[in-house]
KEVEX-136383 format. One record per residue: residue number from 1; residue in three letters; z, x, y of N, C-alpha, C in turn. Coordinates in Angstrom, 2 decimals. Example, Ala and Ser with C-alpha at 12.3 -4.5 7.8 and 13.67 -1.06 7.14 Angstrom:
<rec num="1" residuo="ALA" n_c3="7.80" n_c1="13.19" n_c2="-5.69" ca_c3="7.80" ca_c1="12.30" ca_c2="-4.50" c_c3="7.80" c_c1="13.20" c_c2="-3.30"/>
<rec num="2" residuo="SER" n_c3="7.08" n_c1="12.85" n_c2="-2.25" ca_c3="7.14" ca_c1="13.67" ca_c2="-1.06" c_c3="7.87" c_c1="12.90" c_c2="0.03"/>
This chain:
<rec num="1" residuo="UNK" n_c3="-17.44" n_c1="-7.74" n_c2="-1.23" ca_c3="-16.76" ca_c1="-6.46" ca_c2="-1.26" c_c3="-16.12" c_c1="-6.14" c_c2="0.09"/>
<rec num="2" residuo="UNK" n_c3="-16.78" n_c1="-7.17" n_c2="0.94" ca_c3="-16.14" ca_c1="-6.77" ca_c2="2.14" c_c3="-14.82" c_c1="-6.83" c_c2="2.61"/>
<rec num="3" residuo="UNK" n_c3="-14.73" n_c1="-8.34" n_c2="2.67" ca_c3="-13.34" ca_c1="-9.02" ca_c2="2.39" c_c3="-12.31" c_c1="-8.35" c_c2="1.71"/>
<rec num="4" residuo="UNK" n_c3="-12.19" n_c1="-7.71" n_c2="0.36" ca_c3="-10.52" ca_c1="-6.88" ca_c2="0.20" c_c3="-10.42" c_c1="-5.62" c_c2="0.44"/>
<rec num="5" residuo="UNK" n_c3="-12.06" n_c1="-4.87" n_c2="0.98" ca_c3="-11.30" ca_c1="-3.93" ca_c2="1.93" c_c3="-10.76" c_c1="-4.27" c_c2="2.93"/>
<rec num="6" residuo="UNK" n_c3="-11.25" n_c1="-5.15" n_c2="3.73" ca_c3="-10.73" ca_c1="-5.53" ca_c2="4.86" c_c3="-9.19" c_c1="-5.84" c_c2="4.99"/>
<rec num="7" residuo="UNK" n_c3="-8.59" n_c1="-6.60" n_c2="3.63" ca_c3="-7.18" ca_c1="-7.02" ca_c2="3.65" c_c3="-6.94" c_c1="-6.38" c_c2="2.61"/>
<rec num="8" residuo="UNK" n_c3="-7.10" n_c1="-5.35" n_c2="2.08" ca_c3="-6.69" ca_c1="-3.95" ca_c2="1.96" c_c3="-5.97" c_c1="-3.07" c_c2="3.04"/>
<rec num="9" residuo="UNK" n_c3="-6.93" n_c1="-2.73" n_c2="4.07" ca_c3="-7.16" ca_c1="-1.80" ca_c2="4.99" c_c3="-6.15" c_c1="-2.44" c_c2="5.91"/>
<rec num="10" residuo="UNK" n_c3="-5.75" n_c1="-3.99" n_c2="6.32" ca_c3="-4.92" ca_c1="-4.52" ca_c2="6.86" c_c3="-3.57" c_c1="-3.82" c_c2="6.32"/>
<rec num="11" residuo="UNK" n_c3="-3.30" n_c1="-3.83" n_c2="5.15" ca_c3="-1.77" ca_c1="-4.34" ca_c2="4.42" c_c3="-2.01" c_c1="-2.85" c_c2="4.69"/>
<rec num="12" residuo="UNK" n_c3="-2.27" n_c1="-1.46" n_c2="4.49" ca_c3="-2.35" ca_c1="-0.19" ca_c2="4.82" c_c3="-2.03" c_c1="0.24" c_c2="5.57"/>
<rec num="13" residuo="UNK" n_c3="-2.07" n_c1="-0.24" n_c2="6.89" ca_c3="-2.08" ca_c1="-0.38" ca_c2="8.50" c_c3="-0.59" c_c1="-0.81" c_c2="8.59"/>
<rec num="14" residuo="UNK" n_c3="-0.44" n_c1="-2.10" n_c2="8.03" ca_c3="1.12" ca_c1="-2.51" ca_c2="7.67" c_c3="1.90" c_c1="-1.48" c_c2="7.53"/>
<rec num="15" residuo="UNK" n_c3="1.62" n_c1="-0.98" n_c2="6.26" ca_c3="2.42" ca_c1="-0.05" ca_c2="5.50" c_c3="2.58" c_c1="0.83" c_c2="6.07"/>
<rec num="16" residuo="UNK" n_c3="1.46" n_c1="1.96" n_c2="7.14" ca_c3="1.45" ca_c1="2.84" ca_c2="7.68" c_c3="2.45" c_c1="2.49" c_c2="8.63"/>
<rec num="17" residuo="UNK" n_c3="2.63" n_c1="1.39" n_c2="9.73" ca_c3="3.07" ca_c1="1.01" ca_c2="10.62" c_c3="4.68" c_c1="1.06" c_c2="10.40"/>
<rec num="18" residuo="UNK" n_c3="4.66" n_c1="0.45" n_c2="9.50" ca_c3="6.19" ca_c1="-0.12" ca_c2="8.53" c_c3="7.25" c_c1="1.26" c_c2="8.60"/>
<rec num="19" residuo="UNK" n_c3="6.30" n_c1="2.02" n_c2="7.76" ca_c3="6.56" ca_c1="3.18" ca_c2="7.10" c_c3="6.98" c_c1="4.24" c_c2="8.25"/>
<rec num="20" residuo="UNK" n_c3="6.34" n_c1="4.08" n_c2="9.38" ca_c3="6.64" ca_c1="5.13" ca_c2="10.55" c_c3="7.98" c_c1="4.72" c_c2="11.29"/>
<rec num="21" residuo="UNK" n_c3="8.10" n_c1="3.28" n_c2="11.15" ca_c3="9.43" ca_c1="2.45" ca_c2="11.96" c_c3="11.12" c_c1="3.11" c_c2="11.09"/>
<rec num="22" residuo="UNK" n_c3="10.84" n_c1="2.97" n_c2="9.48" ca_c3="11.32" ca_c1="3.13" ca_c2="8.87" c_c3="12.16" c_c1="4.58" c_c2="9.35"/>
<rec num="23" residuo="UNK" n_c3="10.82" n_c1="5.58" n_c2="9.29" ca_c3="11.28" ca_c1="7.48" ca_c2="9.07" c_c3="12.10" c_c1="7.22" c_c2="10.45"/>
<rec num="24" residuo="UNK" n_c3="11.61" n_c1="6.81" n_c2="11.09" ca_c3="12.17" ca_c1="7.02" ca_c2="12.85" c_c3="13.76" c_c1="6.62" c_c2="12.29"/>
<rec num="25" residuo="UNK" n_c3="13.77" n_c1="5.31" n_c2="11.74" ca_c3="15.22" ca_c1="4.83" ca_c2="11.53" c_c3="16.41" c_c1="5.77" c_c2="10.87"/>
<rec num="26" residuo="UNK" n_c3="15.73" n_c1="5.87" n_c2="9.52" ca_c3="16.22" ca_c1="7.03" ca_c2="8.79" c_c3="16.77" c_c1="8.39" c_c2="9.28"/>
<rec num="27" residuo="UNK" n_c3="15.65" n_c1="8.37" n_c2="10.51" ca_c3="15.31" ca_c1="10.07" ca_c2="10.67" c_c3="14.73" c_c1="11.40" c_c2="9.35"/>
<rec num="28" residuo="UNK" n_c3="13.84" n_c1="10.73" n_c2="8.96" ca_c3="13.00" ca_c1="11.36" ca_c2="8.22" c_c3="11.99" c_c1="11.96" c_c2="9.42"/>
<rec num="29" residuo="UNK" n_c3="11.21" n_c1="12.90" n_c2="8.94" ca_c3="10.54" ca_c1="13.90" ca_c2="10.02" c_c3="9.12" c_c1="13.17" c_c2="9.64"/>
<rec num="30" residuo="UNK" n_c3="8.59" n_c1="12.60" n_c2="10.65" ca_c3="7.09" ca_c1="12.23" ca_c2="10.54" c_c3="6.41" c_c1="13.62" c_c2="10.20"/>
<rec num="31" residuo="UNK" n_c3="5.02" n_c1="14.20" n_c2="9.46" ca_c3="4.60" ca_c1="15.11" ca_c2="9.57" c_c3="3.27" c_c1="14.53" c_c2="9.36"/>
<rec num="32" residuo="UNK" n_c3="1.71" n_c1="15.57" n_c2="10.05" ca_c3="0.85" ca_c1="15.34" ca_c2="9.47" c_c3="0.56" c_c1="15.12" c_c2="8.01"/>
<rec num="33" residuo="UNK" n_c3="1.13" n_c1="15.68" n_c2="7.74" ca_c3="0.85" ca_c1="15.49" ca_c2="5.72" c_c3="1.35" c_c1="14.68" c_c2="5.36"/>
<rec num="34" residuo="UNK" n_c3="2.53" n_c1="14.16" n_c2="5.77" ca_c3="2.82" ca_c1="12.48" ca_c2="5.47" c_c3="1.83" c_c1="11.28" c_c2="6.16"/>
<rec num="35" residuo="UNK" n_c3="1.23" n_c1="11.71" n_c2="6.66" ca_c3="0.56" ca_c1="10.73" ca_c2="7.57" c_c3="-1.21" c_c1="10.74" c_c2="6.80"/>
<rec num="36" residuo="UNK" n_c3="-1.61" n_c1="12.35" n_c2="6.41" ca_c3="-2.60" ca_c1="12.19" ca_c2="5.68" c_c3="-2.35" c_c1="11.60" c_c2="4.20"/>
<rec num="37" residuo="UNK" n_c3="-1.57" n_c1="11.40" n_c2="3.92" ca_c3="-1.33" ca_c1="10.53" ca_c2="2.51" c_c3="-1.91" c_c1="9.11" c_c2="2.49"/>
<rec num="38" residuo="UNK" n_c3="-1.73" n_c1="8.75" n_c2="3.71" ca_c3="-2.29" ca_c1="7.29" ca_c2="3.97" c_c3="-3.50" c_c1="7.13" c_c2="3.94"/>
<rec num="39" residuo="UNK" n_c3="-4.41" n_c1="7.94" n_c2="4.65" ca_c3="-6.49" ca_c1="8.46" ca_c2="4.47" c_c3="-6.69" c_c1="8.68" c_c2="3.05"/>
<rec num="40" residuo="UNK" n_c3="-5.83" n_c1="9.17" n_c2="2.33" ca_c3="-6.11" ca_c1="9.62" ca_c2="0.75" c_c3="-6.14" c_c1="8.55" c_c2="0.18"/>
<rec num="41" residuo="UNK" n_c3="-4.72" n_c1="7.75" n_c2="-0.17" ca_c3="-5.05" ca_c1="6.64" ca_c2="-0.71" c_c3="-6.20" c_c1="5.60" c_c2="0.01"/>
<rec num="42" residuo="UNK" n_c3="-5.90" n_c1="5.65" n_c2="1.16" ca_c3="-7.08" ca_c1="4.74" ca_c2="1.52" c_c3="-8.83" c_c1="4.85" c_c2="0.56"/>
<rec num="43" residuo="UNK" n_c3="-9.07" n_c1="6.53" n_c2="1.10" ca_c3="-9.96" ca_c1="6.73" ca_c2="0.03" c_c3="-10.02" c_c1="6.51" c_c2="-1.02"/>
<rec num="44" residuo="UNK" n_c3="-8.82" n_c1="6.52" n_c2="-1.70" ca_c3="-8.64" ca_c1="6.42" ca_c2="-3.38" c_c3="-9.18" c_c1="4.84" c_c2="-3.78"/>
<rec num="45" residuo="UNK" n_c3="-8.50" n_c1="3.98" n_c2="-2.77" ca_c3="-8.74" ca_c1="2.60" ca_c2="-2.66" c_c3="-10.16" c_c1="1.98" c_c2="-2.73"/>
<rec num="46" residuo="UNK" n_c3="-10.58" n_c1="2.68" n_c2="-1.88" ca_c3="-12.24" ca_c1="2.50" ca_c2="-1.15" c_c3="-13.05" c_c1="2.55" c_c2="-2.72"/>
<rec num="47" residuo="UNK" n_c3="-12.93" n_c1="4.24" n_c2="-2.65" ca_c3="-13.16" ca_c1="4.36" ca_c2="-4.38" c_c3="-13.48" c_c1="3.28" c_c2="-5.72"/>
<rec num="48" residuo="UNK" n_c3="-12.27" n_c1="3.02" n_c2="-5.90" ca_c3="-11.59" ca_c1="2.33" ca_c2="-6.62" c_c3="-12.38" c_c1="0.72" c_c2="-7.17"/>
<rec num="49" residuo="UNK" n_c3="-12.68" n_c1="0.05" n_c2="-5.94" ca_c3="-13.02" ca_c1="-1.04" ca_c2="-5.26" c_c3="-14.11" c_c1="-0.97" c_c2="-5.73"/>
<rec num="50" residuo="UNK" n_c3="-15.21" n_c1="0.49" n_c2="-5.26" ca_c3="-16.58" ca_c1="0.62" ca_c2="-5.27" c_c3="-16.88" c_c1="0.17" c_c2="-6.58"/>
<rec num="51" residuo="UNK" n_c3="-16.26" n_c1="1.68" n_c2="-7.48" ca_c3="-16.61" ca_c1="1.33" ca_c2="-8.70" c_c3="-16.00" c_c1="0.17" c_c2="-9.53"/>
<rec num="52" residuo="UNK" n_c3="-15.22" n_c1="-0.24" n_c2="-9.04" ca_c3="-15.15" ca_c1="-2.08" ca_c2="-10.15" c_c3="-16.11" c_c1="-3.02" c_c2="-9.47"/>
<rec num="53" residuo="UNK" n_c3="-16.38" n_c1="-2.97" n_c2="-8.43" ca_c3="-17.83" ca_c1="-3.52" ca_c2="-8.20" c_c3="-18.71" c_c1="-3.49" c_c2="-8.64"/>
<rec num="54" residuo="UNK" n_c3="-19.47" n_c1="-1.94" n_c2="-8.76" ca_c3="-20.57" ca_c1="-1.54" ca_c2="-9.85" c_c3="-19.98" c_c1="-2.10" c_c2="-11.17"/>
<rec num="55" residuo="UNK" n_c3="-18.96" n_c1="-1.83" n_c2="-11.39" ca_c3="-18.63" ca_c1="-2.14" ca_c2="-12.87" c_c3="-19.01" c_c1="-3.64" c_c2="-13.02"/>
<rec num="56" residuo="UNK" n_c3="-18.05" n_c1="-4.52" n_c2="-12.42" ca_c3="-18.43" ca_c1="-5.82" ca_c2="-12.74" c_c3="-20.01" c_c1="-6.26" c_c2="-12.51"/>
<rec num="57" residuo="UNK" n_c3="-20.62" n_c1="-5.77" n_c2="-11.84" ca_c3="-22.13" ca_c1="-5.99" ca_c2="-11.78" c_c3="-23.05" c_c1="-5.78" c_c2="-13.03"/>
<rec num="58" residuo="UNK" n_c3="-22.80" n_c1="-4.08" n_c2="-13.33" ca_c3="-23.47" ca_c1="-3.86" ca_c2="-14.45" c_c3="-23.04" c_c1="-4.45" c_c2="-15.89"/>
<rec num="59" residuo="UNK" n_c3="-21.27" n_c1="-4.94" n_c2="-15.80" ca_c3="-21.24" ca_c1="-5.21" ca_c2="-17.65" c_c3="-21.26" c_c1="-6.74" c_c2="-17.40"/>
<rec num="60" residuo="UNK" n_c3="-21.86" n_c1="-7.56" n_c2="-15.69" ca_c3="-21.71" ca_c1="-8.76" ca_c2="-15.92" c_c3="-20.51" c_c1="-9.87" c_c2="-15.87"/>
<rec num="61" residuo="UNK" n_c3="-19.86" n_c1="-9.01" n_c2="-15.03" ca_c3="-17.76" ca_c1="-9.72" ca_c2="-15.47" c_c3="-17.81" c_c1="-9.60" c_c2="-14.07"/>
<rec num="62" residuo="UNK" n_c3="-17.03" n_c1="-10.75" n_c2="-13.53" ca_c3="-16.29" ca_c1="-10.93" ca_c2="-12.50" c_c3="-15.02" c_c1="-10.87" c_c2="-12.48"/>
<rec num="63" residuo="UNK" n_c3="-13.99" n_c1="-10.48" n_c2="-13.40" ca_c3="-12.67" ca_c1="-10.39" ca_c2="-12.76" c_c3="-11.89" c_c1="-8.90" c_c2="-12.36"/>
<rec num="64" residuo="UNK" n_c3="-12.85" n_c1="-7.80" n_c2="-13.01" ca_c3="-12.21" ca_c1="-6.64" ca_c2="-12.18" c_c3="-11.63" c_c1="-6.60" c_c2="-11.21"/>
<rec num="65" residuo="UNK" n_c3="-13.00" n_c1="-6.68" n_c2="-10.40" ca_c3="-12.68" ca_c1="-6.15" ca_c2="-8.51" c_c3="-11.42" c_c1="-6.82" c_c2="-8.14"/>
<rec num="66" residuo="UNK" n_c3="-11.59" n_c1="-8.34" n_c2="-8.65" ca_c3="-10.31" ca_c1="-9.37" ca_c2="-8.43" c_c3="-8.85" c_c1="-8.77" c_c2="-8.97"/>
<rec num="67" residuo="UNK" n_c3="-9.11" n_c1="-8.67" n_c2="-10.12" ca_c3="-8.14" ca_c1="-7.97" ca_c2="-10.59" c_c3="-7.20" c_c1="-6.72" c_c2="-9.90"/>
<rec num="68" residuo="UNK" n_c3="-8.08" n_c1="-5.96" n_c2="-9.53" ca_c3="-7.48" ca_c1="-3.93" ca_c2="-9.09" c_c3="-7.42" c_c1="-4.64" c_c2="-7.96"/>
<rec num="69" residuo="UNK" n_c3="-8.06" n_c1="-5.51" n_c2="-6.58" ca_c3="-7.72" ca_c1="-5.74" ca_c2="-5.17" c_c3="-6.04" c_c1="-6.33" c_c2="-5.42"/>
<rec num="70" residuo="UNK" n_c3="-5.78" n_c1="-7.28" n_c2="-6.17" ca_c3="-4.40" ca_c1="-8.06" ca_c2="-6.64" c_c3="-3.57" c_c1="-7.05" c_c2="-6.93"/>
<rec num="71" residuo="UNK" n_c3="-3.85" n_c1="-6.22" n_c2="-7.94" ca_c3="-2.52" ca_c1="-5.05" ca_c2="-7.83" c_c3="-2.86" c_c1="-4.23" c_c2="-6.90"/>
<rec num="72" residuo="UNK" n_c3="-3.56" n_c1="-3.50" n_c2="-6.05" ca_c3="-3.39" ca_c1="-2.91" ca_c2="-5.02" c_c3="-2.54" c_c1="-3.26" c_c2="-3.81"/>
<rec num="73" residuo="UNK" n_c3="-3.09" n_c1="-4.96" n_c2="-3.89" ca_c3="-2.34" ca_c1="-5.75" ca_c2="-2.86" c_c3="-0.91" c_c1="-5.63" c_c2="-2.92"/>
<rec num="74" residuo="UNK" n_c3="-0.23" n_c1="-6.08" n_c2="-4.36" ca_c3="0.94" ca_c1="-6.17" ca_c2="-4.97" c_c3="1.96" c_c1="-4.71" c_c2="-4.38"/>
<rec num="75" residuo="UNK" n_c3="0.93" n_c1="-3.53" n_c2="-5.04" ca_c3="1.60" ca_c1="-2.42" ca_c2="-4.76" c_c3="1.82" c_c1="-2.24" c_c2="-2.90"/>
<rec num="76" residuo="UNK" n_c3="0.93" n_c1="-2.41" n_c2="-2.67" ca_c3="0.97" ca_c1="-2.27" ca_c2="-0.67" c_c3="2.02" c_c1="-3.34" c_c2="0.01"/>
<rec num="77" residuo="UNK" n_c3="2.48" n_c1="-4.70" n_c2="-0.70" ca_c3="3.08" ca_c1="-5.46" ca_c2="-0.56" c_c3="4.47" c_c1="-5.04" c_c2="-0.50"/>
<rec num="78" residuo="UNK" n_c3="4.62" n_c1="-4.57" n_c2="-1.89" ca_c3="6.37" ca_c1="-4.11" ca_c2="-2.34" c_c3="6.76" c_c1="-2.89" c_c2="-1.30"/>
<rec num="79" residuo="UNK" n_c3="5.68" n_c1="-1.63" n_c2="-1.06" ca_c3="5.51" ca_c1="-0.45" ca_c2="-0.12" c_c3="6.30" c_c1="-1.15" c_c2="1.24"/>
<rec num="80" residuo="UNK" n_c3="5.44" n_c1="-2.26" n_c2="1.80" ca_c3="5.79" ca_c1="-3.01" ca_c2="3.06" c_c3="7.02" c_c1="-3.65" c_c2="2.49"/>
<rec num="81" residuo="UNK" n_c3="7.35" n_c1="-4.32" n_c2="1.89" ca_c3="8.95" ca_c1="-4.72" ca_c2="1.71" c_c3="10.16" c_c1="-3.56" c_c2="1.61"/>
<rec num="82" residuo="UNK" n_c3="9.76" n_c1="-2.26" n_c2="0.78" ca_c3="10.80" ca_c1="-1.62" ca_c2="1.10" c_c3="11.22" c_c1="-0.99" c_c2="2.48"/>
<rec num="83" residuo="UNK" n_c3="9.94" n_c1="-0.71" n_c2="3.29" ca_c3="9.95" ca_c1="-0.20" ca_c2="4.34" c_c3="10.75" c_c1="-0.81" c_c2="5.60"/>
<rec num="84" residuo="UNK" n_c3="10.31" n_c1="-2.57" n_c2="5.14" ca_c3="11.04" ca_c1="-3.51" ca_c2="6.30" c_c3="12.62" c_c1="-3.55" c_c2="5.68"/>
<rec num="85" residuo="UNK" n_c3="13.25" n_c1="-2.96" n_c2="4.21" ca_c3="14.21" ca_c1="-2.72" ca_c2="3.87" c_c3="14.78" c_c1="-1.67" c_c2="4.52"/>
<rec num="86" residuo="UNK" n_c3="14.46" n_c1="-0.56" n_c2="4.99" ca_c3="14.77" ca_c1="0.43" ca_c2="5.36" c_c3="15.05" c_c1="0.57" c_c2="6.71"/>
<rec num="87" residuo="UNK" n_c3="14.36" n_c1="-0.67" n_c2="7.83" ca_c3="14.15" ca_c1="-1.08" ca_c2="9.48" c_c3="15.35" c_c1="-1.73" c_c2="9.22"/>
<rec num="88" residuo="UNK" n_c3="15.73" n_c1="-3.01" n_c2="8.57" ca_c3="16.13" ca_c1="-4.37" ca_c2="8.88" c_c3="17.74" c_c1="-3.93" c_c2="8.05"/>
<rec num="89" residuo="UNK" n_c3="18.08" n_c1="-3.67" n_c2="6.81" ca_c3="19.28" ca_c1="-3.21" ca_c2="6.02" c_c3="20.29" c_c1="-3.11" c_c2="7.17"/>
<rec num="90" residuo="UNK" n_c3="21.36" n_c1="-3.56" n_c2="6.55" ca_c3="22.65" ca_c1="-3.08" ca_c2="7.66" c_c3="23.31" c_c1="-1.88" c_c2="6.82"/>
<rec num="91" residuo="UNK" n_c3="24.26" n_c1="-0.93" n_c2="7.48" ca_c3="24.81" ca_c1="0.29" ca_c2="6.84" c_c3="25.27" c_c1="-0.19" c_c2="5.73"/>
<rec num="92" residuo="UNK" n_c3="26.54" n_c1="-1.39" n_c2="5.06" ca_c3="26.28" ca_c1="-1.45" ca_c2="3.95" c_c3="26.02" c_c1="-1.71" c_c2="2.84"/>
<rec num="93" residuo="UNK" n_c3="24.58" n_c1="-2.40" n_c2="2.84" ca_c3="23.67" ca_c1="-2.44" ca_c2="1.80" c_c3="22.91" c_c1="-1.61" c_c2="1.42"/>
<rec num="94" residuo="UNK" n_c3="23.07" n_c1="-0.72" n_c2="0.20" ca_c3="22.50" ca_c1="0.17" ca_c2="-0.27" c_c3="21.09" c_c1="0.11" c_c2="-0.97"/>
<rec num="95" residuo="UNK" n_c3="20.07" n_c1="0.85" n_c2="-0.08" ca_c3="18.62" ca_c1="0.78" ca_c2="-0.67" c_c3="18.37" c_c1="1.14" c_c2="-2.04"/>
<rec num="96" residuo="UNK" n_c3="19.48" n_c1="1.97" n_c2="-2.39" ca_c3="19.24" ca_c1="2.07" ca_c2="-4.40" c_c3="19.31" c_c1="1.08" c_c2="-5.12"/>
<rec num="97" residuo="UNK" n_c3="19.71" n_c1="-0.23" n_c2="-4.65" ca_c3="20.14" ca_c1="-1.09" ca_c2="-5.85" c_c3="18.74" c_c1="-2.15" c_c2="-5.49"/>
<rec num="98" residuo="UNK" n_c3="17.87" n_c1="-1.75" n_c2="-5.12" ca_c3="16.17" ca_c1="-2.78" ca_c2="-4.69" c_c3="15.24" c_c1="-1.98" c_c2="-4.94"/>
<rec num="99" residuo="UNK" n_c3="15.49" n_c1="0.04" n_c2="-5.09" ca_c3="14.57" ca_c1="0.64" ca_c2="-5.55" c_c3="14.92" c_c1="1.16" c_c2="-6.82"/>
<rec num="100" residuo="UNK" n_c3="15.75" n_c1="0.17" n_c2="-7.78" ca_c3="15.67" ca_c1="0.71" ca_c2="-9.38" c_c3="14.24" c_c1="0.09" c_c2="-9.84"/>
<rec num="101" residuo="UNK" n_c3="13.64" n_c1="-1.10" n_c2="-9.36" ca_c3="12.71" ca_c1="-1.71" ca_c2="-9.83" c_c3="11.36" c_c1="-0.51" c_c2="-10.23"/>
<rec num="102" residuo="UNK" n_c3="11.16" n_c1="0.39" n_c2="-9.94" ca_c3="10.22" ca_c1="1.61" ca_c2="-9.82" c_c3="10.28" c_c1="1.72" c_c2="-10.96"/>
């Protein structure tokens, strides 16, 4: 259980990191409340993790935890790709035509 918080909590850090390079670029307004969004999900994550742990323990199954860490990953992955979209993009390539995928 340790291990995909850990590269969880990495790709988060990413994202957080990513995500702050990005607003600066943009000029989006950093705010605390954008910034506590990141502790929430983190929690949500933590959460998340716990109980498919218990879960897979008690009904006996190992592919939960595996499972929800893989799309968490997935989702924190694409988060960090749009963000390095938003740093790296030249003026004109338009970020709408990479965020229809949503």
């Amino acid at each position: 259980i340790v291990y995909p918080l850990i590269g969880l909590l990495t790709l988060i850090a990413i994202d957080f990191i990513t995500g702050i390079l990005a607003a600066r670029k943009t000029g989006v307004a950093i705010t605390s409340r954008t910034a506590s969004k990141t502790i929430y999900k983190l929690l949500v994550y933590v959460l998340l993790i716990v109980t498919c742990r218990i879960t897979d323990k008690l009904c006996n199954i190992n592919f939960l935890l595996d499972s929800v860490v893989f799309f968490l990953a997935t989702i924190e992955l694409f988060s960090i790709s749009e963000n390095l979209l938003e740093i790296f993009q030249s003026p004109k390539i338009s970020a709408s035509r990479f965020t229809t995928l949503r």
